[in-house]
C-alpha positions as CSV (number, residue, x, y, z in Angstrom):
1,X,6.5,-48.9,18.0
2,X,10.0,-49.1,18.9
3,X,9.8,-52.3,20.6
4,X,8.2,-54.1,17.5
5,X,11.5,-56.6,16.1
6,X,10.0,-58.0,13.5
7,X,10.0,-55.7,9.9
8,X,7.3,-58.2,9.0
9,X,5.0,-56.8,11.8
10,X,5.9,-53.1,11.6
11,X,5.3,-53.0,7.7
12,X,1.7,-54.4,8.3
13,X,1.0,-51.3,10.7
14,X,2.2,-49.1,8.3
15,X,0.0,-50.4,6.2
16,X,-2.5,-49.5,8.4
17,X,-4.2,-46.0,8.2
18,X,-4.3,-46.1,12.3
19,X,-0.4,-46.1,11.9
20,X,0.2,-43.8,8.3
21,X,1.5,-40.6,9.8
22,X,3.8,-42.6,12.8
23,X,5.5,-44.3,9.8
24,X,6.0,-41.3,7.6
25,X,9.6,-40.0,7.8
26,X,9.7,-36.4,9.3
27,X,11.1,-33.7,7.6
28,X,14.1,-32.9,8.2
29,X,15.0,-29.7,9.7
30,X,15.3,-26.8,7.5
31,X,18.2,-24.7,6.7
32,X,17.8,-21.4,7.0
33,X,20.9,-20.0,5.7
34,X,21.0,-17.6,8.4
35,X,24.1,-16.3,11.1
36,X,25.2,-19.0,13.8
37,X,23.4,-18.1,16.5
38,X,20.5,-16.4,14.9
39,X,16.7,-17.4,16.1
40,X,15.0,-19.4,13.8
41,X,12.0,-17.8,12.3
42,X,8.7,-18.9,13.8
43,X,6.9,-21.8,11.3
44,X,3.2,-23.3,11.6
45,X,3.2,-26.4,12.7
46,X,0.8,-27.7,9.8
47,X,3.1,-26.4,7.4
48,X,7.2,-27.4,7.8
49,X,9.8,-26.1,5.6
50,X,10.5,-28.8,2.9
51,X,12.8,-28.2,-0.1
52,X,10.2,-30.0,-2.1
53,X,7.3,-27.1,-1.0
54,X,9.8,-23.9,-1.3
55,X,10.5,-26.1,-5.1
56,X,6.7,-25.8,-6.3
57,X,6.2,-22.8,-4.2
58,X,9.2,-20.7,-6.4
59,X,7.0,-22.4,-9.6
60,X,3.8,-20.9,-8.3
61,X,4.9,-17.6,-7.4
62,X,6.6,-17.1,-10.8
63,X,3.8,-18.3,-12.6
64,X,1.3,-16.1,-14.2
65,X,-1.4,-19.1,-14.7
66,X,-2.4,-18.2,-10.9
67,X,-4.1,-14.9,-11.8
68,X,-7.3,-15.6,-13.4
69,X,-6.8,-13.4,-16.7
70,X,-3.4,-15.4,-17.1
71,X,-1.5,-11.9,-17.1
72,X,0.2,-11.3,-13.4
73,X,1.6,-13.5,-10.9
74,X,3.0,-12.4,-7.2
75,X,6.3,-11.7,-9.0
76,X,4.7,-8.7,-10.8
77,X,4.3,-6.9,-7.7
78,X,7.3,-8.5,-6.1
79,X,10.3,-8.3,-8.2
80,X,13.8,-9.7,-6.8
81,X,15.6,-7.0,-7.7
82,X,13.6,-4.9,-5.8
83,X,14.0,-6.9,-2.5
84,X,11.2,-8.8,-4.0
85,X,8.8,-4.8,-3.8
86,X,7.8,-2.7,-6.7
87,X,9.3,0.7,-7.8
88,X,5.9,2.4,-7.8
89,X,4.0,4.1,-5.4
90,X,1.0,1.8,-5.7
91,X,0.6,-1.4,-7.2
92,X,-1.9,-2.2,-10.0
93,X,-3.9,-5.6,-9.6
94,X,-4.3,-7.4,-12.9
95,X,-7.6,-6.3,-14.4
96,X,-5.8,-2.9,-13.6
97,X,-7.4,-2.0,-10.1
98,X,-5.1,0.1,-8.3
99,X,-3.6,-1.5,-4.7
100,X,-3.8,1.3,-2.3
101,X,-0.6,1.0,-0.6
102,X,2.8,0.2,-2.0
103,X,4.0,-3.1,-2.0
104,X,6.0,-4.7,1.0
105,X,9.5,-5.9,0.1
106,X,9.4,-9.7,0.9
107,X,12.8,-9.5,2.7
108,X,13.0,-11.5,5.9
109,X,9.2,-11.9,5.8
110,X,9.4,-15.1,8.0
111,X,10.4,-13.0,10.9
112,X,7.1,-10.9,10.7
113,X,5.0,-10.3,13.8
114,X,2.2,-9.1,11.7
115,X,1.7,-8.8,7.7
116,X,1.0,-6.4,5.4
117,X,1.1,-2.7,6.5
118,X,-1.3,-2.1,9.2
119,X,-3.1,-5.1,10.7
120,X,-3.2,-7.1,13.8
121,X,-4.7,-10.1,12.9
122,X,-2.7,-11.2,10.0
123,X,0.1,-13.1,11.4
124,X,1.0,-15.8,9.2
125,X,1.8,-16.1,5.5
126,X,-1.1,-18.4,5.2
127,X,-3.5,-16.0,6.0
128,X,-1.9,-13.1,4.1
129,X,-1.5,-15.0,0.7
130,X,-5.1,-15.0,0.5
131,X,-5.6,-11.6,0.0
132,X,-4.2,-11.1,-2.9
133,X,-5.3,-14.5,-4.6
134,X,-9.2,-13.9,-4.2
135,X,-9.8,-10.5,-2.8
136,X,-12.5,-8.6,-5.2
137,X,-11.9,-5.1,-3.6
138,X,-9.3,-4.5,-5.4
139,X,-8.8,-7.6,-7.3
140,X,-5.3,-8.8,-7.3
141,X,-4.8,-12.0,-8.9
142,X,-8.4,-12.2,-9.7
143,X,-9.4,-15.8,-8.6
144,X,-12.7,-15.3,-6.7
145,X,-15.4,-16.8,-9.5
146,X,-13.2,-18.6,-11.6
147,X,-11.4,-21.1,-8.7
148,X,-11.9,-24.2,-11.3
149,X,-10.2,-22.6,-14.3
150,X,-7.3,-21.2,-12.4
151,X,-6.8,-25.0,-10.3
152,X,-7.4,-26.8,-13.4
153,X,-3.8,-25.0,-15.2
154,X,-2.0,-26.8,-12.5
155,X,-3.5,-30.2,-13.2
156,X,-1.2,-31.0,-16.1
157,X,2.6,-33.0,-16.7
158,X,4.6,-30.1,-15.5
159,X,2.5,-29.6,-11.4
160,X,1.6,-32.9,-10.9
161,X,5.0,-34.8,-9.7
162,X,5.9,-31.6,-7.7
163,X,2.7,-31.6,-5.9
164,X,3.0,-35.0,-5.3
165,X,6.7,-34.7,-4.3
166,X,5.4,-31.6,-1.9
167,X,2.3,-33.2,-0.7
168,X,2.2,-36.8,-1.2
169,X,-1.3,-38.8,-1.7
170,X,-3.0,-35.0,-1.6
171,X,-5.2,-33.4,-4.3
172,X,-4.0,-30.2,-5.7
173,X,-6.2,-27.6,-4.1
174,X,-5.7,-23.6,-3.6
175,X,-4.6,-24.7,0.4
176,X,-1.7,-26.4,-1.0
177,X,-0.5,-24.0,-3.4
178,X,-0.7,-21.3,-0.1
179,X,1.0,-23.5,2.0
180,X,3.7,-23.6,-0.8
181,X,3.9,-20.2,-2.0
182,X,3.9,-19.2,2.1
183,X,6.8,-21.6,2.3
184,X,8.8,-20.2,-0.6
185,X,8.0,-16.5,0.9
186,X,9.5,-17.6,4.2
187,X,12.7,-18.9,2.9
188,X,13.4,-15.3,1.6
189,X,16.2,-14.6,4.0
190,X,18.8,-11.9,3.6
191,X,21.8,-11.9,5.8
192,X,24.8,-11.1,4.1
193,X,24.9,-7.3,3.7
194,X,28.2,-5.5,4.4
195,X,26.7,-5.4,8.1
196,X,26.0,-8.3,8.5
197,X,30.0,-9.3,7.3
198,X,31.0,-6.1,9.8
199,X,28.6,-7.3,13.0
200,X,28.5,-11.2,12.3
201,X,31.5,-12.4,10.5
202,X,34.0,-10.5,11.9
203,X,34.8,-8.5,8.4
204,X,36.2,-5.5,10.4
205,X,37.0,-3.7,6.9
206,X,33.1,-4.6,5.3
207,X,31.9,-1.3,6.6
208,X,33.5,2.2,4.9
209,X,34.1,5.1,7.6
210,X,31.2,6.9,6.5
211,X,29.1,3.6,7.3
212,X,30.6,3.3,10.8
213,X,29.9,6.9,11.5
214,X,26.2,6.3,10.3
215,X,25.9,3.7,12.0
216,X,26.3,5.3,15.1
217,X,24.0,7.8,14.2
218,X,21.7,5.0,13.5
219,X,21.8,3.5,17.2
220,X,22.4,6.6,19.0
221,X,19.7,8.4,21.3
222,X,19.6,11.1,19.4
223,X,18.2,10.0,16.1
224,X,16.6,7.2,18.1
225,X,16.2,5.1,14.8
226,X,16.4,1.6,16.5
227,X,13.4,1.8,18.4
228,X,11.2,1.1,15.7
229,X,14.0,-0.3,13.4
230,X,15.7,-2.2,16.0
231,X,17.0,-5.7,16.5
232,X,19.1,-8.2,13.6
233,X,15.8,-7.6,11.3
234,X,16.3,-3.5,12.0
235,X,12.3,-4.0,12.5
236,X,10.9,-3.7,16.4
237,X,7.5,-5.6,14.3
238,X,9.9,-8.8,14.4
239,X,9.0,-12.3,16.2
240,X,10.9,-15.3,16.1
241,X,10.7,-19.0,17.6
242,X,12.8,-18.1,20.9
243,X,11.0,-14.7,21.8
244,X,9.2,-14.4,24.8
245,X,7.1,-11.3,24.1
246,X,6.2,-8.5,21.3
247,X,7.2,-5.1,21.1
248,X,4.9,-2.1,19.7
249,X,4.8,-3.1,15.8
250,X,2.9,-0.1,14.5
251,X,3.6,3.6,14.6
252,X,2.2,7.1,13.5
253,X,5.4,9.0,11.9
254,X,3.6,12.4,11.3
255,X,3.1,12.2,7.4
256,X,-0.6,13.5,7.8
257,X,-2.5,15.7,9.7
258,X,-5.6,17.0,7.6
259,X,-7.9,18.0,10.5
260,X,-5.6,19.5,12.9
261,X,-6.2,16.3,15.5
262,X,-3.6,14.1,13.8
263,X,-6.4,12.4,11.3
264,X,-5.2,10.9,8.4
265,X,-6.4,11.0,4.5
266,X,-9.5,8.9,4.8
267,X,-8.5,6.8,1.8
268,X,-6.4,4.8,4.6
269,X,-6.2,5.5,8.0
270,X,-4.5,2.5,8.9
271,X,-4.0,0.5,11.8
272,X,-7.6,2.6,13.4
273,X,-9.6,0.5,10.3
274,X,-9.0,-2.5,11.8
275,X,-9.2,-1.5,15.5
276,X,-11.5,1.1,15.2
277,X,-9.8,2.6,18.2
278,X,-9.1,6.5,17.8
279,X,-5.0,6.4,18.6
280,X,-4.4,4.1,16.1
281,X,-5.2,6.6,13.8
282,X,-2.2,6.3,10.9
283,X,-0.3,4.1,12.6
284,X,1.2,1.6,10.2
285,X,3.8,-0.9,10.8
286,X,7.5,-0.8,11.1
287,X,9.2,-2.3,8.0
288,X,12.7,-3.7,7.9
289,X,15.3,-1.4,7.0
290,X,17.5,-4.5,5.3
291,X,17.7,-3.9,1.6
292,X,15.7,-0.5,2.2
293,X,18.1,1.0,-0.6
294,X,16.9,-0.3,-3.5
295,X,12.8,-0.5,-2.0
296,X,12.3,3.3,-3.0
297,X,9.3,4.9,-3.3
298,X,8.9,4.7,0.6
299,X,5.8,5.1,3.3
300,X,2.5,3.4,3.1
301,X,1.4,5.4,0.4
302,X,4.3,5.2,-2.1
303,X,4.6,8.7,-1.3
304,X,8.2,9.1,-0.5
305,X,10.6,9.2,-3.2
306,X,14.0,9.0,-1.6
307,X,15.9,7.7,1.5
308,X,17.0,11.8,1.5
309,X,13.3,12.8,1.5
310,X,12.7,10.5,4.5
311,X,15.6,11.5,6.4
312,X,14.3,14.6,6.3
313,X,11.0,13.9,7.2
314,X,12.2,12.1,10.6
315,X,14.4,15.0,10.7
316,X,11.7,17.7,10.9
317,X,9.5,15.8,13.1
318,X,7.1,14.8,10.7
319,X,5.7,16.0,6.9
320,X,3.9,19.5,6.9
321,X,1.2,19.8,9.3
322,X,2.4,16.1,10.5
323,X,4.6,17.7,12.5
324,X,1.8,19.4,14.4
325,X,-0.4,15.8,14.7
326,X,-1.2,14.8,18.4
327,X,-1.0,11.4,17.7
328,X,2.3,10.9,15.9
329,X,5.0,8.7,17.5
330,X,6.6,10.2,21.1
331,X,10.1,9.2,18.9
332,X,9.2,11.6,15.9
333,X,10.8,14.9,18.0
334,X,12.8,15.7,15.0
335,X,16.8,16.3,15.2
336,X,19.2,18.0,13.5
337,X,22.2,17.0,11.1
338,X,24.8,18.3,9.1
339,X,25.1,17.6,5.9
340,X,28.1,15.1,6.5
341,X,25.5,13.5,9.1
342,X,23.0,13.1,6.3
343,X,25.5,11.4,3.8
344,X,27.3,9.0,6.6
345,X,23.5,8.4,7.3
346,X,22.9,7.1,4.1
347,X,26.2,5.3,3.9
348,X,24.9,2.7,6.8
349,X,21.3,2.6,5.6
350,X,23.4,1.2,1.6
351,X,25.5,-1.0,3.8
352,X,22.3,-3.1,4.6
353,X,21.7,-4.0,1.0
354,X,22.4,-7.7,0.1
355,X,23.3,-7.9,-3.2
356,X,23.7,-12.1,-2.8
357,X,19.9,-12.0,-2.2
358,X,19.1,-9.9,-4.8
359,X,20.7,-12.2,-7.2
360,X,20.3,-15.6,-5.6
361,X,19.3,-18.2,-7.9
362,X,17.6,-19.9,-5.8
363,X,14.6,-17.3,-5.5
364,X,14.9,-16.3,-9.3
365,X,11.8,-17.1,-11.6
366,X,12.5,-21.0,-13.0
367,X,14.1,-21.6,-16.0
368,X,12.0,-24.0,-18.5
């Protein structure tokens, strides 16, 4: 098409359905807000970053019209201030069904390998949105039997021209409004923690002593925290669009051991339910530590109060007769630290909190 001259000629091939998609203008690419330098994180191809989708996507994940009792939206379980988790152990869906695990802060959650806490085959926001939006065991948002009265709250004044402005000459349907809530989830980055001003903008005063020291700590072999919290997303369950290969993403940290043989409570089992393979027996996946201050209660299970209580618990090797379980990571050997250790500790783990993206506007409910 770039030899045709004559605008008279191209504009009739536009016209043409043969020629549509050659004539419509490409996105342009998306900015990520993120370090020079950093990878970009890995985006489906049938679903580019636009600021017009992350626009109605913000709308939809703020708006409690998507649940089908009209009294939760994904902000309920996913609150901003919270890294965008919950401060209870367990979610409750809304017709009051309890979630099993805690919920996943939504920090970084482009640069996922895997989603949600223990499952291999979830691997893109796409996928995972769907759970929550029409699963019946436990229901979440509650959509499953009532898909026409929840689509039809979006057919009004307020959803139309965003749609359309997100997904021109497409009809509002539930794929749309994942592909726009996924992209809205994705462009929940978080890079500007005093780290991140210490290790990638050159702040050499960001970081307190006690920090430094933890930080140390942190990346030394003898805590051995970085191999499953490693890398600029302090999670080893990372990918991005210039990685070559993945590293383990899911590991057995000695909470449980009720048999003796490393078994786990058989409410969840984890990463064995979907593998059926006996190792994988409460292995769950490594979350990012960014923003891990203010993401309390901890673990799977919610079961975990305080960053103290889990230092403790890596500390000792495990959590009661954890400690003993076969099957628990070769990196939970336990250590020992003073209490000085334990508070510089701390210091570093604070230091990775991001108070810009806890208060960024830009991923705040809308204001009407």
């Amino acid at each position: 098409m770039n030899g045709l001259r004559h605008w008279g000629v191209l504009a009739g091939l536009c016209l043409s359905a043969l020629f549509l998609s050659a004539c419509q203008k490409a996105p342009p690419p998306w900015d990520w807000n993120i370090p020079e330098g950093f990878p970009a994180p890995s985006v489906p191809e049938d679903n580019p970053m636009t600021a017009a989708k992350v626009e109605l996507g913000r709308h939809l994940f703020y708006d409690r019209n998507l649940s089908a009792n009209q009294v939760q939206s994904c902000a309920n379980c996913h609150q901003q201030q919270f890294a965008f988790s919950e401060p209870l152990p367990h979610s409750n869906g809304s017709t009051g069904d309890k979630v099993r695990r805690n919920s996943m802060p939504l920090v970084n959650v482009a640069y996922n390998a895997h989603l949600t806490w223990a499952h291999t085959e979830l691997t893109t926001l796409e996928t995972q949105i769907l759970i929550p939006m029409f699963s019946e065991e436990p229901i979440e948002l509650g959509i499953t039997g009532h898909e026409e009265s929840v689509l039809a709250r979006f057919d009004n004044d307020k959803y139309r021209p965003m749609f359309a402005a997100a997904f021109p000459g497409e009809d509002i349907g539930f794929e749309l409004i994942v592909q726009a809530i996924s992209s809205f989830v994705r462009n929940l980055t978080s890079f500007n923690s005093p780290f991140d001003r210490y290790a990638y903008y050159g702040e050499d005063d960001a970081l307190s002593e006690a920090a430094l020291r933890g930080m140390d700590l942190f990346f030394s072999e003898r805590l051995e925290c970085h191999h499953c919290h490693g890398g600029f997303n302090f999670s080893q369950a990372s990918k991005h669009a210039d990685q070559a290969f993945e590293v383990t993403a899911f590991h057995n940290t000695g909470l449980y051991n009720v048999d003796g043989e490393g078994a786990y409570p058989q409410s969840d089992q984890g990463l064995k339910e979907i593998t059926l393979q006996p190792q994988h027996m409460g292995q769950f996946r490594a979350p990012t530590l960014r923003n891990i201050a203010v993401t309390a209660p901890y673990m799977h299970d919610g079961s975990v109060a305080t960053l103290e209580e889990v230092i403790a618990i890596y500390a000792a090797g495990g959590r009661g007769e954890g400690i003993n379980s076969p099957l628990k990571s070769p990196f939970m050997h336990g250590f020992v630290l003073s209490d000085q250790d334990m508070q510089d500790l701390l210091a570093f783990l604070e230091s990775l909190t991001d108070e810009a993206f806890l208060n960024n506007p830009e991923f705040a409910a809308p204001e009407y």
